[in-house]
Residue frames as qw, qx, qy, qz and C-alpha x, y, z in Angstrom:
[[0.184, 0.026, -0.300, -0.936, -40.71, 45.09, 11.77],
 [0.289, 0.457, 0.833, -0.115, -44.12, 44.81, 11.98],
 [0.135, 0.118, -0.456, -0.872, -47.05, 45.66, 9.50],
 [0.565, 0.268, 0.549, -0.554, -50.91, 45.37, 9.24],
 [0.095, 0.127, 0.800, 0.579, -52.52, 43.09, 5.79],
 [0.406, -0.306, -0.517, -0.689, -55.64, 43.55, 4.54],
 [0.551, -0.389, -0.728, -0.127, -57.58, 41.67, 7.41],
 [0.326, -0.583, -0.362, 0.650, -57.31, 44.79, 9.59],
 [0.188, -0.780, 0.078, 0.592, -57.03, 47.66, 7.63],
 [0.420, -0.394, 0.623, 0.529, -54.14, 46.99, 5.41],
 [0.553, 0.614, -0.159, -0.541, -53.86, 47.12, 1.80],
 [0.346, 0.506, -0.776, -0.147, -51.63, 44.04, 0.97],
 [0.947, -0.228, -0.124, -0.191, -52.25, 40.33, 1.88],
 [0.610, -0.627, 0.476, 0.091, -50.14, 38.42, 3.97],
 [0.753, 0.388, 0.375, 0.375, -48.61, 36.78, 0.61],
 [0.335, 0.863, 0.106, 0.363, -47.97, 39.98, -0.67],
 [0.382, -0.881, 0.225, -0.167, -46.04, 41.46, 2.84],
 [0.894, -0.206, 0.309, 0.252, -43.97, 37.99, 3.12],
 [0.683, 0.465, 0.219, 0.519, -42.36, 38.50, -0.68],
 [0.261, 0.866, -0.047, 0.424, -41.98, 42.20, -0.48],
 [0.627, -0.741, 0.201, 0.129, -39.93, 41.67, 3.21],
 [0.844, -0.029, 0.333, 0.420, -37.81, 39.15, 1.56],
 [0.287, 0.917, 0.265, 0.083, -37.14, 41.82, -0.80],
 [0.099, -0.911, 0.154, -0.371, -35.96, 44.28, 1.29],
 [0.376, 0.489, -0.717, 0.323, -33.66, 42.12, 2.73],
 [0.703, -0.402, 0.300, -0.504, -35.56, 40.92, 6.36],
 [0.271, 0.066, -0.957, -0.081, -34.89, 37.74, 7.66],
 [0.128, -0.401, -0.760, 0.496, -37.99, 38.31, 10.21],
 [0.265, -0.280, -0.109, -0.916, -41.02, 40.06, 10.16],
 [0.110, 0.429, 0.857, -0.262, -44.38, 40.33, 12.20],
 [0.238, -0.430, -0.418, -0.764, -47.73, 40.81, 11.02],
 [0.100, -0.368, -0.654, 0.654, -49.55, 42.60, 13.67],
 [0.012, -0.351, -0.448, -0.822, -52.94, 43.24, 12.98],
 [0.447, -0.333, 0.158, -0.815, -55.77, 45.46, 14.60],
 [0.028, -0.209, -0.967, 0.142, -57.34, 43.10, 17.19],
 [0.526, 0.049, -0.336, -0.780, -60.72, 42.17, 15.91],
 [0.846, -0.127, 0.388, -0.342, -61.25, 39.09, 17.96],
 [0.676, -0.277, 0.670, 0.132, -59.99, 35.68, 18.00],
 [0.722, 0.431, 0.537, -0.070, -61.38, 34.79, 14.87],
 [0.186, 0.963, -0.138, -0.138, -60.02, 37.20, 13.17],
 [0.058, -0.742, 0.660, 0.103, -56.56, 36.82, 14.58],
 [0.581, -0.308, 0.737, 0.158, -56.64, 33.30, 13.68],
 [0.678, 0.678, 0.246, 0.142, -57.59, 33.59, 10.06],
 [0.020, -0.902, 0.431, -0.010, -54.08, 35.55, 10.18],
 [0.614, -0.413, 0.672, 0.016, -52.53, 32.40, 11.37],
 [0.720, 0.150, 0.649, 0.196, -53.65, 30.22, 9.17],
 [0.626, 0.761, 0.172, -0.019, -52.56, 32.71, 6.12],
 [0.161, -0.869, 0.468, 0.001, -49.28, 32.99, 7.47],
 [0.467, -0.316, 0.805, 0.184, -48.63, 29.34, 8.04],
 [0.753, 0.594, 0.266, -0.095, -50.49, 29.07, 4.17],
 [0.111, 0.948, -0.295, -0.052, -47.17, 31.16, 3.19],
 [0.886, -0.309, 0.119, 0.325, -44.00, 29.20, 1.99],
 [0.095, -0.975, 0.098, -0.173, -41.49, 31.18, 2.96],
 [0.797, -0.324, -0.442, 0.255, -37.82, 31.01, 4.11],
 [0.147, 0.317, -0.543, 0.763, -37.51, 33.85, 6.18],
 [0.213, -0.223, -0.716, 0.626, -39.07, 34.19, 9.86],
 [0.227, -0.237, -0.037, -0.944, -42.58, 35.58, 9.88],
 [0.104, -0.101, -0.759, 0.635, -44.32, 35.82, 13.42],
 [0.126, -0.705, -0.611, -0.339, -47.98, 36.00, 14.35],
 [0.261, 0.156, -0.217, 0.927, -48.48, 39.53, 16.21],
 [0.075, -0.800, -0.587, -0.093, -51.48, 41.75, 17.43],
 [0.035, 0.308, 0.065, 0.949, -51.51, 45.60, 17.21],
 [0.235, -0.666, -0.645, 0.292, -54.36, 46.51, 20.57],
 [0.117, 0.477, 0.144, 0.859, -56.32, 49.28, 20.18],
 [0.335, -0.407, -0.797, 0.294, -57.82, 50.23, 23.58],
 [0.124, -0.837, -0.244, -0.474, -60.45, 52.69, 24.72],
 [0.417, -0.822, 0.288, -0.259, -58.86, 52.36, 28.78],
 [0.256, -0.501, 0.749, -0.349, -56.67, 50.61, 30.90],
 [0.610, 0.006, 0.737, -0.292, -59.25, 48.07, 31.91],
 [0.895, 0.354, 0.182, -0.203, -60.12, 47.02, 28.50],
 [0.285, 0.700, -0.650, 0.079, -56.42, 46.93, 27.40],
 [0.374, -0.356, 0.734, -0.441, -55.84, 44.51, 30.53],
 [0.772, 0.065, 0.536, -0.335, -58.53, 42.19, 29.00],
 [0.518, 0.791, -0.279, -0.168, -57.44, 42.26, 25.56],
 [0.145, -0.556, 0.798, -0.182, -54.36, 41.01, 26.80],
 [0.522, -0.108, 0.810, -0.245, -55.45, 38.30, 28.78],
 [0.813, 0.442, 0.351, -0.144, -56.99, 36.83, 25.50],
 [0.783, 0.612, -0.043, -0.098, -54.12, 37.13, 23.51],
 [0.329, -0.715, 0.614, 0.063, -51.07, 36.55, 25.02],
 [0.474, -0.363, 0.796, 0.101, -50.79, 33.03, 24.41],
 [0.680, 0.545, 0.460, -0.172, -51.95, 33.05, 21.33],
 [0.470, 0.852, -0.084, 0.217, -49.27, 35.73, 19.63],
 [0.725, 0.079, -0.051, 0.682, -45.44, 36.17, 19.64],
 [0.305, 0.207, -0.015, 0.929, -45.71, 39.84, 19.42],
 [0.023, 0.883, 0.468, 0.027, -48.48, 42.04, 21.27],
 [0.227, 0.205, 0.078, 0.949, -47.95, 45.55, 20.57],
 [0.040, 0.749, 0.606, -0.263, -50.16, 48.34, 21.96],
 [0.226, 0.581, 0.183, 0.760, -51.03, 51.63, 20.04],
 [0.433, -0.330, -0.328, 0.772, -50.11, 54.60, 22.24],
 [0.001, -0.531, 0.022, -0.847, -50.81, 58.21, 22.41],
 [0.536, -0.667, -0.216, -0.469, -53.35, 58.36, 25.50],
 [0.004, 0.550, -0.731, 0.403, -51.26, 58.86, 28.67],
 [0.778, -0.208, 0.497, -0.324, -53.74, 56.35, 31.01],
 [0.944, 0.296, -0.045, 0.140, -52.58, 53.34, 27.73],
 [0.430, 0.711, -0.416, 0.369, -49.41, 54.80, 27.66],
 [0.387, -0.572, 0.553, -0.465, -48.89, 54.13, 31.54],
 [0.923, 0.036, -0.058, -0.378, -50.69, 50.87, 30.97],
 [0.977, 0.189, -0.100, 0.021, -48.65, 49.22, 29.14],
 [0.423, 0.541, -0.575, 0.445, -45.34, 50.04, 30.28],
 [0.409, -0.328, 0.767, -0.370, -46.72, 48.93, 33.71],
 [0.925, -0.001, 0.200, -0.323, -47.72, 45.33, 32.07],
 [0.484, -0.424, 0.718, 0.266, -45.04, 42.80, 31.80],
 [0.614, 0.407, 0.676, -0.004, -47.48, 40.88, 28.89],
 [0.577, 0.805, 0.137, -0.024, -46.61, 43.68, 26.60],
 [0.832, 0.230, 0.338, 0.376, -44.05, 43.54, 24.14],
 [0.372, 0.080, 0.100, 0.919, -43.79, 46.97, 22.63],
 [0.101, 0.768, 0.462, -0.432, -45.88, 50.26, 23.21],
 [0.359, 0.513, 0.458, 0.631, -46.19, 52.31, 19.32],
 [0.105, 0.565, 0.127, 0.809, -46.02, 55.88, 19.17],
 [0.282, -0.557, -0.499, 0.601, -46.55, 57.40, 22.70],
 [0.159, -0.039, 0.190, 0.968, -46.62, 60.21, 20.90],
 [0.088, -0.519, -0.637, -0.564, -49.82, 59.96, 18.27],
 [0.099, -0.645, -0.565, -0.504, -51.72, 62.65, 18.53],
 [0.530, -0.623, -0.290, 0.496, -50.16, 64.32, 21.89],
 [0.044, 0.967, -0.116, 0.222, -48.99, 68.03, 22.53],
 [0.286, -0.716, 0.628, -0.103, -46.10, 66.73, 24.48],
 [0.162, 0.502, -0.839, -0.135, -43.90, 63.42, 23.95],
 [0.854, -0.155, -0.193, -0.457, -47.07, 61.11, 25.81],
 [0.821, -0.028, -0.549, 0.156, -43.65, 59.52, 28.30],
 [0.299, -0.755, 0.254, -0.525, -42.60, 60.54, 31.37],
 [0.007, 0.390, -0.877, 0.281, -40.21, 59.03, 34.32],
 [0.571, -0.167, 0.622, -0.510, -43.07, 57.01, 36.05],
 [0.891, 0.326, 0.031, -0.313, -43.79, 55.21, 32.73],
 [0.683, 0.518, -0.512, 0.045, -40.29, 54.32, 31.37],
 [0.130, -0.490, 0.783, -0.360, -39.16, 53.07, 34.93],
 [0.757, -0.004, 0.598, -0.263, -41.93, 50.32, 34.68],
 [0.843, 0.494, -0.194, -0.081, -40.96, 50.05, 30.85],
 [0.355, 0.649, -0.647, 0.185, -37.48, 49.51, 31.87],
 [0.304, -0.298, 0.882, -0.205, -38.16, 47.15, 34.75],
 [0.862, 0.295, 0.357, -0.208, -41.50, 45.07, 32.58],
 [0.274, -0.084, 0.795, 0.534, -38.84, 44.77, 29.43],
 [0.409, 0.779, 0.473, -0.053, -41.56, 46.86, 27.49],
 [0.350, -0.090, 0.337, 0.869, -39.78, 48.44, 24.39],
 [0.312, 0.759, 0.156, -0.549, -40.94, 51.74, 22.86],
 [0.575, 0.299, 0.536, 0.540, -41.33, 51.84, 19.14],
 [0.073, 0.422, -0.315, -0.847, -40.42, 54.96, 16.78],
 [0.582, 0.558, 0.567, -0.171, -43.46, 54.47, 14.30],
 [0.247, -0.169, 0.424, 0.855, -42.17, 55.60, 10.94],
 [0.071, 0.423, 0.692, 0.581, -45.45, 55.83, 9.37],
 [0.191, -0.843, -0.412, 0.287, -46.68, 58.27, 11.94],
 [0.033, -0.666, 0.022, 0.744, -44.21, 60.63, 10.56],
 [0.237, 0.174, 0.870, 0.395, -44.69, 59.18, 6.60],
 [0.047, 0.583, 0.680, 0.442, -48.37, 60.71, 6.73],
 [0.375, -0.761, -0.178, 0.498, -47.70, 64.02, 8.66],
 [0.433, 0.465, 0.145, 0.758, -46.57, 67.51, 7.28],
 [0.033, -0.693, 0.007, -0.720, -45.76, 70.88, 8.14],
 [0.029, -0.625, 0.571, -0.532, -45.88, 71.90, 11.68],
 [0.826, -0.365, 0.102, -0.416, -47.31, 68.70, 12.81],
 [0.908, 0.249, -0.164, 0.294, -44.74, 66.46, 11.27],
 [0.356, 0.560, -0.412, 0.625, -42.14, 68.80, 13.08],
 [0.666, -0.436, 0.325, -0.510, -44.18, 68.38, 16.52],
 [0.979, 0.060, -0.195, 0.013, -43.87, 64.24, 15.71],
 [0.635, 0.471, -0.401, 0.463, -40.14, 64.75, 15.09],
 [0.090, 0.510, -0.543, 0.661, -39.59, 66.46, 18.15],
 [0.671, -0.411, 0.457, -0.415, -41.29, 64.43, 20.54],
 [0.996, -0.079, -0.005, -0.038, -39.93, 61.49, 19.16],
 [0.591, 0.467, -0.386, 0.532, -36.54, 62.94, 19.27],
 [0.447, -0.540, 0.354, -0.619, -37.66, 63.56, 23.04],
 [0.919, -0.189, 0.169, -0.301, -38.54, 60.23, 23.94],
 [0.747, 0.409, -0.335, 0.403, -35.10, 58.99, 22.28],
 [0.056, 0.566, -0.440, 0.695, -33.19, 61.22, 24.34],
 [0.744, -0.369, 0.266, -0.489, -36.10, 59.82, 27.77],
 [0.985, 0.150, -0.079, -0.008, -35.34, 56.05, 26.63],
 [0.557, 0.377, -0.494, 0.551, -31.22, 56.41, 26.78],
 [0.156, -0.468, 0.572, -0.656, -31.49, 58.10, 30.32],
 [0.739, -0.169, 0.154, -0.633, -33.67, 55.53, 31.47],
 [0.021, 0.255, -0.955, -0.153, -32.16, 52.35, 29.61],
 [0.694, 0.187, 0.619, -0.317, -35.31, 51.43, 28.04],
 [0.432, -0.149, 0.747, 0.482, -35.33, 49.58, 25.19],
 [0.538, 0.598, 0.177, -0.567, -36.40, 50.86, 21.50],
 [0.525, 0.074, 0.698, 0.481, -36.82, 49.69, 18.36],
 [0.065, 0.489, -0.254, -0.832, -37.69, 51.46, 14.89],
 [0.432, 0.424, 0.794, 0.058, -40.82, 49.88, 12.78],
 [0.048, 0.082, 0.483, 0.870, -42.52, 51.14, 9.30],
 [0.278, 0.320, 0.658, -0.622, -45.89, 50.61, 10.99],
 [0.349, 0.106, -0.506, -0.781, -46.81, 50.50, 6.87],
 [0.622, 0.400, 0.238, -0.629, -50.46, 49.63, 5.91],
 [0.841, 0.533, -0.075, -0.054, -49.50, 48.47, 2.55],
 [0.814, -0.035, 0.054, 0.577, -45.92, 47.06, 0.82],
 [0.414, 0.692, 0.071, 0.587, -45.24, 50.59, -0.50],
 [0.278, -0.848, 0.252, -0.373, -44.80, 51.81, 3.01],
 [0.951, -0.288, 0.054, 0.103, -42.72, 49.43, 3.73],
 [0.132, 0.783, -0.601, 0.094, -38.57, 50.50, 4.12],
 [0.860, 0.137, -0.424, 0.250, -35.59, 48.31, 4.22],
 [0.724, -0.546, -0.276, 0.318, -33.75, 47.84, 7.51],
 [0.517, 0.005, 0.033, 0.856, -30.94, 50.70, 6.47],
 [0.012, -0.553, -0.409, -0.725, -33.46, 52.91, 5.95],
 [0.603, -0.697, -0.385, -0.045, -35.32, 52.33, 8.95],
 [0.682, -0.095, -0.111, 0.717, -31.22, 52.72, 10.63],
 [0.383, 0.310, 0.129, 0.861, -30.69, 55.66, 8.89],
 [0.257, -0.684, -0.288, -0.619, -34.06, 57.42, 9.85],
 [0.645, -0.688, -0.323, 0.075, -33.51, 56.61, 14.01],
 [0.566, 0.063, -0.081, 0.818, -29.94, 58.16, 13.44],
 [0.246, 0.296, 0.063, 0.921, -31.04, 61.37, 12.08],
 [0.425, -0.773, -0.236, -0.407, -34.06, 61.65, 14.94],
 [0.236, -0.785, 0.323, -0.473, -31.16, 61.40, 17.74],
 [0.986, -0.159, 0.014, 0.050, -30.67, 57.28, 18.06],
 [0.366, -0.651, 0.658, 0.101, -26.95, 56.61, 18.39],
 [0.786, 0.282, -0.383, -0.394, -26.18, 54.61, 15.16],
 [0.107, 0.184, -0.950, 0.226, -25.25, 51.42, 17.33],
 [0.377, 0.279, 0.751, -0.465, -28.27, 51.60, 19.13],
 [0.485, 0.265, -0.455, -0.698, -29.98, 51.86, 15.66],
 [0.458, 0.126, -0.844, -0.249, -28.50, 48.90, 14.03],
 [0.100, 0.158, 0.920, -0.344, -29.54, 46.97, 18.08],
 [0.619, 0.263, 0.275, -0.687, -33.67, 48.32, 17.19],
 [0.829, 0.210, 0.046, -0.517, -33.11, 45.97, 14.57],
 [0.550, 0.188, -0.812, 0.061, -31.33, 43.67, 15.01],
 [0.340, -0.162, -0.851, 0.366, -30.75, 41.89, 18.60],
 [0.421, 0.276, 0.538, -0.676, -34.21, 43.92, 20.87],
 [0.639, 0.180, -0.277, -0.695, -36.39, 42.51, 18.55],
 [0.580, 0.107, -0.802, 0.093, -34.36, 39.00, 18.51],
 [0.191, -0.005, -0.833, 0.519, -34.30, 38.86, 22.14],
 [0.584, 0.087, 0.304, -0.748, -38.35, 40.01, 22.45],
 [0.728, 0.204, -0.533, -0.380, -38.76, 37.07, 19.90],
 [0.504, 0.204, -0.803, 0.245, -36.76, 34.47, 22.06],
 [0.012, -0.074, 0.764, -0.641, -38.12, 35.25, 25.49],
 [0.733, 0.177, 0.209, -0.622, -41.72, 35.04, 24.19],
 [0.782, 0.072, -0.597, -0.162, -40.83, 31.33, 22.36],
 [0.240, 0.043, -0.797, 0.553, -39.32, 30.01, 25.73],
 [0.279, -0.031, 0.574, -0.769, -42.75, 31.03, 27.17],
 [0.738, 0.224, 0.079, -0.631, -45.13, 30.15, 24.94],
 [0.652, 0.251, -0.714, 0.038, -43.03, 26.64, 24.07],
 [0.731, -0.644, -0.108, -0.199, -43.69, 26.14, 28.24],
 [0.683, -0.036, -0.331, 0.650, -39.60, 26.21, 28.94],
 [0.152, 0.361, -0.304, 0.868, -40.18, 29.58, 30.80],
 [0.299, -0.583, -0.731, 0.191, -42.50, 29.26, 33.90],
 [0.105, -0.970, -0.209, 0.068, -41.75, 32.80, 35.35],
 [0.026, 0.941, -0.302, 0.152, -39.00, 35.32, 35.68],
 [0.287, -0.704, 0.622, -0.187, -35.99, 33.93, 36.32],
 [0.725, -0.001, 0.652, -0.222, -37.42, 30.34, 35.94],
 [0.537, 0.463, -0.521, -0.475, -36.37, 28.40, 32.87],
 [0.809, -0.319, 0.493, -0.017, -36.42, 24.92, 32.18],
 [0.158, 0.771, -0.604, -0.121, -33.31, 23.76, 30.56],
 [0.983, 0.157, -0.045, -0.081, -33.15, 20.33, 28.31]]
């Protein structure tokens, strides 16, 4: 699950997001806020690791890009800096981006703000060979109504349906702003069921593709993964 605090956006401090996870039952969470420069994203850090805490909670970044090429740089300045990069989707030329960049993690709503579903074969065949997972934003449909919120639904009950033929991986986030948009993991379940997820492949959006986007980005950024394929093994 990820979720933006105050120091992007957000309404809740990173104190405030930690407790209300635990709550809801998380053992893991990332805070991925708007990148705003380094500075920024490390005053995040250091209010996370201010946070004592014992469940799992990951430093992230949420990229908002105008193109391609500034996406691309973006990147290259925060990779090794964050566990989670996420990009925010809707433009097809991002939307292509990042499912052709290995360095991302998950691409948010393809959808936002599209007349059509914002995926298509040439994108999920590089998401499915970069191991870029598509996220179901819940809070894109959360602040929607009427016939837009039914346009949401159905292109994200499109892109479900694109993602299984394809065998790319998704997962199912509250994309909340504040704690009050924040849902508990059954919830989250319950809502990818009833847009067209198989409830197996639910429970996997949160449970093991998250775990295993967590693990293969400590094994790199802990220097035991050199490249693809290449581990080194104490």
């Amino acid at each position: 699950m990820h979720i933006q605090s105050n120091l992007s956006g957000g309404e809740s401090t990173v104190e405030q997001i930690i407790d209300f996870a635990k709550r809801l039952g998380y053992s893991g969470i990332a805070i991925c806020d708007n990148y705003q420069g380094l500075e920024k994203l490390k005053k995040l850090k250091d209010d996370i690791n201010k946070v004592k805490t014992d469940i799992e909670v990951y430093l992230g970044v949420k990229i908002q890009a105008e193109d391609a090429r500034e996406l691309k740089d973006i990147i290259s300045k925060v990779r090794e800096k964050v566990m989670i990069v996420v990009v925010s989707g809707g433009d097809y030329s991002i939307n292509r981006a990042a499912c052709e960049d290995p360095r991302v993690d998950i691409l948010s709503h393809p959808e936002a703000g599209r007349i059509d579903s914002g995926l298509d074969r040439p994108c999920l065949d590089q998401a499915t060979r970069n191991k870029v997972t598509i996220e179901i934003n819940f809070r894109e449909i959360l602040h929607s109504y009427r016939r837009p919120r039914s346009y949401i639904i159905n292109h994200i009950s499109k892109n479900i349906k694109l993602c299984n033929h394809f065998r790319t991986p998704m997962i199912i986030c509250s994309g909340a702003q504040s704690v009050w948009e924040m849902r508990n993991p059954r919830d989250l379940i319950s809502i990818a069921n009833s847009l067209g997820m198989e409830i197996g492949k639910a429970f996997l959006s949160m449970s093991s593709i998250p775990l295993d986007i967590i693990r293969e980005n400590k094994k790199t950024l802990e220097g035991r993964k050199i490249t693809k394929g290449v581990e080194i093994v104490e």
